[in-house]
N, CA, C and O atoms as a MOPAC input file, in Angstrom:
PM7 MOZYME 1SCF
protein

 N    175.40600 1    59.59000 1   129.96500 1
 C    174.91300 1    60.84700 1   129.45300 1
 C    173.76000 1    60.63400 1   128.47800 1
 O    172.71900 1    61.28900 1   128.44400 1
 N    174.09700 1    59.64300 1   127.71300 1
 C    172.68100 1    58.94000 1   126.19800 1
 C    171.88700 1    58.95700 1   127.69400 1
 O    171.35500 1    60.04500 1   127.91700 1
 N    171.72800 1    58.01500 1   128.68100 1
 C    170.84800 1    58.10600 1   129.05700 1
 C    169.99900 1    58.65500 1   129.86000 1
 O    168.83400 1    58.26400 1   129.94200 1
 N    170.50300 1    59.66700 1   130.57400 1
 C    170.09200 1    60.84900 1   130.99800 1
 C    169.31600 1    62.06300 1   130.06200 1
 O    168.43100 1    62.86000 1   130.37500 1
 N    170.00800 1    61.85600 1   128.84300 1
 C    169.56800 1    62.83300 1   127.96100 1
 C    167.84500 1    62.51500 1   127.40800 1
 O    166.88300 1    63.19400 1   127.04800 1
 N    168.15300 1    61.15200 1   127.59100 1
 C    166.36000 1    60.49900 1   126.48500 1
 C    165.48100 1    60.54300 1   128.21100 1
 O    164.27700 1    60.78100 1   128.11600 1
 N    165.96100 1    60.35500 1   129.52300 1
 C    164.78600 1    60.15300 1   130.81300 1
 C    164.24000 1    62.43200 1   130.48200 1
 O    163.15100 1    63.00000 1   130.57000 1
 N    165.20300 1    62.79900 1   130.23900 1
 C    165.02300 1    64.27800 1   130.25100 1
 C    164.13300 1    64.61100 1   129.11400 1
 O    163.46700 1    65.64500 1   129.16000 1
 N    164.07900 1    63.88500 1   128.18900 1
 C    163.19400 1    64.28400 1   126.88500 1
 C    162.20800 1    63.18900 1   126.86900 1
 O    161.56700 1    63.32200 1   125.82600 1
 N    161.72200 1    62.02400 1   127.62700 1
 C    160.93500 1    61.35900 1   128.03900 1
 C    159.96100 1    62.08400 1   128.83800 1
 O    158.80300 1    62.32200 1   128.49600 1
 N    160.39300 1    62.34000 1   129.68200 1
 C    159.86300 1    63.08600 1   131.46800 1
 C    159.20100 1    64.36300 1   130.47900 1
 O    158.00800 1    64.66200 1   130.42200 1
 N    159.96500 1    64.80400 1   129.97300 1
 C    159.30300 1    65.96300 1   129.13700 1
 C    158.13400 1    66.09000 1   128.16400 1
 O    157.07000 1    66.70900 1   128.20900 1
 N    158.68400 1    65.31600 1   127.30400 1
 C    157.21000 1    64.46700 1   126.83900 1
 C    156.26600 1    64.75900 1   127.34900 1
 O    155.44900 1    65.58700 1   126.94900 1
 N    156.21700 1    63.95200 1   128.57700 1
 C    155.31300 1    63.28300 1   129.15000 1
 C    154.54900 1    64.40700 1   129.88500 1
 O    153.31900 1    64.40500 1   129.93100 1
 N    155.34000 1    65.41100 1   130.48500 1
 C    155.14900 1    66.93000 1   131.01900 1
 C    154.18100 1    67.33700 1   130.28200 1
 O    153.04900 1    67.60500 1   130.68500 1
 N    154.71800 1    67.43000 1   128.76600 1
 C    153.92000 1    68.68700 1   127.83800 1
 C    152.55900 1    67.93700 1   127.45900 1
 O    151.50600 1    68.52400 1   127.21300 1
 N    152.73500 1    66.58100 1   127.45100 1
 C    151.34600 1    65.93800 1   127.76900 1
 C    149.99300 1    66.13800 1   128.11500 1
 O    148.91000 1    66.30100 1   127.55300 1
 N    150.50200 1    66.05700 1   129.34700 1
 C    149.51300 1    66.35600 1   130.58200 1
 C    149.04400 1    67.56700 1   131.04100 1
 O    147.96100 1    67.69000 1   131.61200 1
 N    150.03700 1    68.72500 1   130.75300 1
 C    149.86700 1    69.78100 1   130.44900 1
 C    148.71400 1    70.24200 1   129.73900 1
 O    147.75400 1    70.91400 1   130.11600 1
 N    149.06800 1    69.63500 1   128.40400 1
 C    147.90300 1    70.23100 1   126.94200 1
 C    146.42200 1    69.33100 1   127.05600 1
 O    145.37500 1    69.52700 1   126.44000 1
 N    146.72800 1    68.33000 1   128.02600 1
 C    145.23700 1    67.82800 1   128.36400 1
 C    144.56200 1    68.11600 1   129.59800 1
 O    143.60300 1    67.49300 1   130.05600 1
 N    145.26200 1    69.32400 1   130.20800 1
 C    144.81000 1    69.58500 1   131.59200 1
 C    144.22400 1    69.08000 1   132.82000 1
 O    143.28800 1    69.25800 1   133.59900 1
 N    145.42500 1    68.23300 1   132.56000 1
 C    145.34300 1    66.48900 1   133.97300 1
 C    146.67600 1    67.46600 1   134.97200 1
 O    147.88900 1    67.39400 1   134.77300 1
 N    146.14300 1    68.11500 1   135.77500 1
 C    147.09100 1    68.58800 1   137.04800 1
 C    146.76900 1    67.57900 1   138.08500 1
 O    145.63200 1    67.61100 1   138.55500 1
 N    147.62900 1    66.66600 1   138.51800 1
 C    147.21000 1    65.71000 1   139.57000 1
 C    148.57700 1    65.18100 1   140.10600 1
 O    149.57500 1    65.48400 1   139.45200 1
 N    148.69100 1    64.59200 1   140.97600 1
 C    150.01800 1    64.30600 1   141.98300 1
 C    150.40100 1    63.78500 1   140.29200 1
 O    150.97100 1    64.74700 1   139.77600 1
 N    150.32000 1    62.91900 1   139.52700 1
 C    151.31300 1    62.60100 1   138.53600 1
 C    151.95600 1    62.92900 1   137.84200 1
 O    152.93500 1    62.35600 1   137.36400 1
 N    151.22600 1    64.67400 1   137.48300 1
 C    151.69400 1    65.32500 1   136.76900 1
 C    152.77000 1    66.46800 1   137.88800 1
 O    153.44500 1    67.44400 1   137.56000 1
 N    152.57400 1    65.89200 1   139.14300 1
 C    153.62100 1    66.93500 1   139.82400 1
 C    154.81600 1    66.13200 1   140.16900 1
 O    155.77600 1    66.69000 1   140.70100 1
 N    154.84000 1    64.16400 1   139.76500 1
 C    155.67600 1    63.70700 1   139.96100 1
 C    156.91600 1    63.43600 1   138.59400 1
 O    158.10600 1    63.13300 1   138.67800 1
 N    155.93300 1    63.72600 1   137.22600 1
 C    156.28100 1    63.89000 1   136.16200 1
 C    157.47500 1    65.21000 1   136.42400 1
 O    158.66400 1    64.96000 1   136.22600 1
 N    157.15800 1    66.22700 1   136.75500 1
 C    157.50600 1    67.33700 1   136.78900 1
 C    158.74100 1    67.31300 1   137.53400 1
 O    159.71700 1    67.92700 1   137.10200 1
 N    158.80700 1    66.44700 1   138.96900 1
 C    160.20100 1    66.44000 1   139.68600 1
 C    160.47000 1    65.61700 1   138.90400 1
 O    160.99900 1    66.60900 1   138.40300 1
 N    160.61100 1    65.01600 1   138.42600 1
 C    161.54500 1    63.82200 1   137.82800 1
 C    162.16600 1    64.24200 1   136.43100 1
 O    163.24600 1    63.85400 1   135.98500 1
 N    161.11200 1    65.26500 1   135.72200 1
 C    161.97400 1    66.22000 1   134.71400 1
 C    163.08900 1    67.14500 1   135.15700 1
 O    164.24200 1    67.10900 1   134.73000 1
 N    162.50900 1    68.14300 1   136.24400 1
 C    163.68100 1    68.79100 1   137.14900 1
 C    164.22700 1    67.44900 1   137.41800 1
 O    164.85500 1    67.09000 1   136.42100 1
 N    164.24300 1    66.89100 1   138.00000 1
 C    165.78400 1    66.05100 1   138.53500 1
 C    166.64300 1    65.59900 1   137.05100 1
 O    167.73300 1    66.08200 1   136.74500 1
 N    166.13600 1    64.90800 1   136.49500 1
 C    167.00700 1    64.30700 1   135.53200 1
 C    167.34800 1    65.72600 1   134.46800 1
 O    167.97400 1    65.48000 1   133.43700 1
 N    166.99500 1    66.95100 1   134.69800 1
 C    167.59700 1    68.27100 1   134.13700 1
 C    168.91400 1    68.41100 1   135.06700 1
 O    170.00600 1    68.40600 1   134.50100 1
 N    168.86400 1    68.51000 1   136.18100 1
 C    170.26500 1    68.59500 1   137.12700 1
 C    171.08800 1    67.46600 1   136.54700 1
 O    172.23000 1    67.36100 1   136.99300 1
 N    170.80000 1    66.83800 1   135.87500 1
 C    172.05300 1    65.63100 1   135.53900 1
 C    172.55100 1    66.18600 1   133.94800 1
 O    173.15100 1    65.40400 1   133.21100 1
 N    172.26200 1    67.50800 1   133.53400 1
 C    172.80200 1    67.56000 1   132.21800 1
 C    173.23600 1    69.26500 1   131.99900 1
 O    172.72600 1    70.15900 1   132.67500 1
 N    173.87200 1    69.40900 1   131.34000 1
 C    174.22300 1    70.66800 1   131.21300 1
 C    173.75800 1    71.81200 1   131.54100 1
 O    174.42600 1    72.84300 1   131.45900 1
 N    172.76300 1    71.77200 1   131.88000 1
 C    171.84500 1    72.83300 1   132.15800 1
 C    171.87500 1    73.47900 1   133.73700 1
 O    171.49800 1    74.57700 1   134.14500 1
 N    172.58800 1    72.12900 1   134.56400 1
 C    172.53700 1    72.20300 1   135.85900 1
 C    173.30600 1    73.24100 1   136.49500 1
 O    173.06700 1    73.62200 1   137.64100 1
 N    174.56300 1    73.87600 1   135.50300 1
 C    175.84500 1    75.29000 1   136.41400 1
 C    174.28100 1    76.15400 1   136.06500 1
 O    173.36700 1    76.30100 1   136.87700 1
 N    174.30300 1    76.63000 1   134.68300 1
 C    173.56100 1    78.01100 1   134.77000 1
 C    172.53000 1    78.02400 1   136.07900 1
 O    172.41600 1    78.95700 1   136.87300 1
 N    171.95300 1    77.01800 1   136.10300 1
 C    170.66500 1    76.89900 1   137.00800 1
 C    171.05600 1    76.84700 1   138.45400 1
 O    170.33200 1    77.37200 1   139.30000 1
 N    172.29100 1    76.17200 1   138.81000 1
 C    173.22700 1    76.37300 1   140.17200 1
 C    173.03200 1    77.61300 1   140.17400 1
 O    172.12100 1    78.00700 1   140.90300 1
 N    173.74300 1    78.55300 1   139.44000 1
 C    174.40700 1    79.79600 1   139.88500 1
 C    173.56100 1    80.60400 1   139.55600 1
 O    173.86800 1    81.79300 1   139.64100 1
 N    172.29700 1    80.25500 1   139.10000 1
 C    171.22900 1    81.76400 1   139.10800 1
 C    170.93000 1    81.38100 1   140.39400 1
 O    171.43900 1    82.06900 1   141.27800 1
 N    169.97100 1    80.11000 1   140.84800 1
 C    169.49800 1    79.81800 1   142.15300 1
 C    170.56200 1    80.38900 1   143.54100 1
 O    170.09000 1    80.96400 1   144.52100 1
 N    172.18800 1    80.06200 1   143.34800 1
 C    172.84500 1    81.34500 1   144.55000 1
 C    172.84900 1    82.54300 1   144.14500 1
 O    172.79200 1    83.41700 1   145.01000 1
 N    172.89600 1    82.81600 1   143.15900 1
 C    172.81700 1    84.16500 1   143.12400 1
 C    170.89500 1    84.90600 1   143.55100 1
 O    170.76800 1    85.69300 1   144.48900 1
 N    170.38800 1    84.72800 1   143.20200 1
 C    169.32800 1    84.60600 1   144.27300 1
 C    169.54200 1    85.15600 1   145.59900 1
 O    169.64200 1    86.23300 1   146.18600 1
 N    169.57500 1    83.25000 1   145.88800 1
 C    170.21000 1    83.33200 1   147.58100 1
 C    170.75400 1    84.35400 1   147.99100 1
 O    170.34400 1    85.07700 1   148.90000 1
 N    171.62900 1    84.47500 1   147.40900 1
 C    172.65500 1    85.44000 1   148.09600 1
 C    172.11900 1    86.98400 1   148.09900 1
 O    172.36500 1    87.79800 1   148.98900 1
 N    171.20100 1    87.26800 1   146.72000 1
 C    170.67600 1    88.14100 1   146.89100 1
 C    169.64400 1    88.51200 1   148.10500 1
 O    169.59800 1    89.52200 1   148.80700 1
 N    169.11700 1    87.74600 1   148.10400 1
 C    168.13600 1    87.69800 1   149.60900 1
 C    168.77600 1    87.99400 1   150.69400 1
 O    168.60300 1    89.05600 1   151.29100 1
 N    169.86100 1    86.77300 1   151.18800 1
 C    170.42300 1    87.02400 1   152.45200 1
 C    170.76200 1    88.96300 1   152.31600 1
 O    170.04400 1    89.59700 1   153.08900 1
 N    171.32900 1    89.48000 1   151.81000 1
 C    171.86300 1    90.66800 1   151.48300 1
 C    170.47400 1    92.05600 1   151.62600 1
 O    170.78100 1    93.21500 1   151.34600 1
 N    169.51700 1    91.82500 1   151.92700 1
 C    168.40200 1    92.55300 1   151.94500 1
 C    168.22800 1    92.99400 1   153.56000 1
 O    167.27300 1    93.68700 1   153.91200 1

């Protein structure tokens, strides 16, 4: 979990970075999955499950 928690605030970092120097380039879109991914490994991942089906489900239902 320690280390999941510091790749998530690393990756992030590194996000808000590249961001504020306005470098959009495959690195900063690989920065970006790798923040989403190592976010699914921490608490954050039910709320974000269950908005993303609820969604879904909203759609299918249209």
């Amino acid at each position: 979990m320690v280390i999941t928690v510091s790749l998530v605030a690393l990756f992030g970092l590194v996000l808000v970075l590249l961001l504020r120097s306005k470098t959009l380039s495959y690195g900063a879109a690989f920065i970006a999955a790798g923040f989403g991914f190592f976010l699914a490994s921490t608490g954050a991942a039910g709320p974000i499950n269950r908005l993303a089906q609820s969604l879904i489900d909203a759609a299918s239902n249209l």
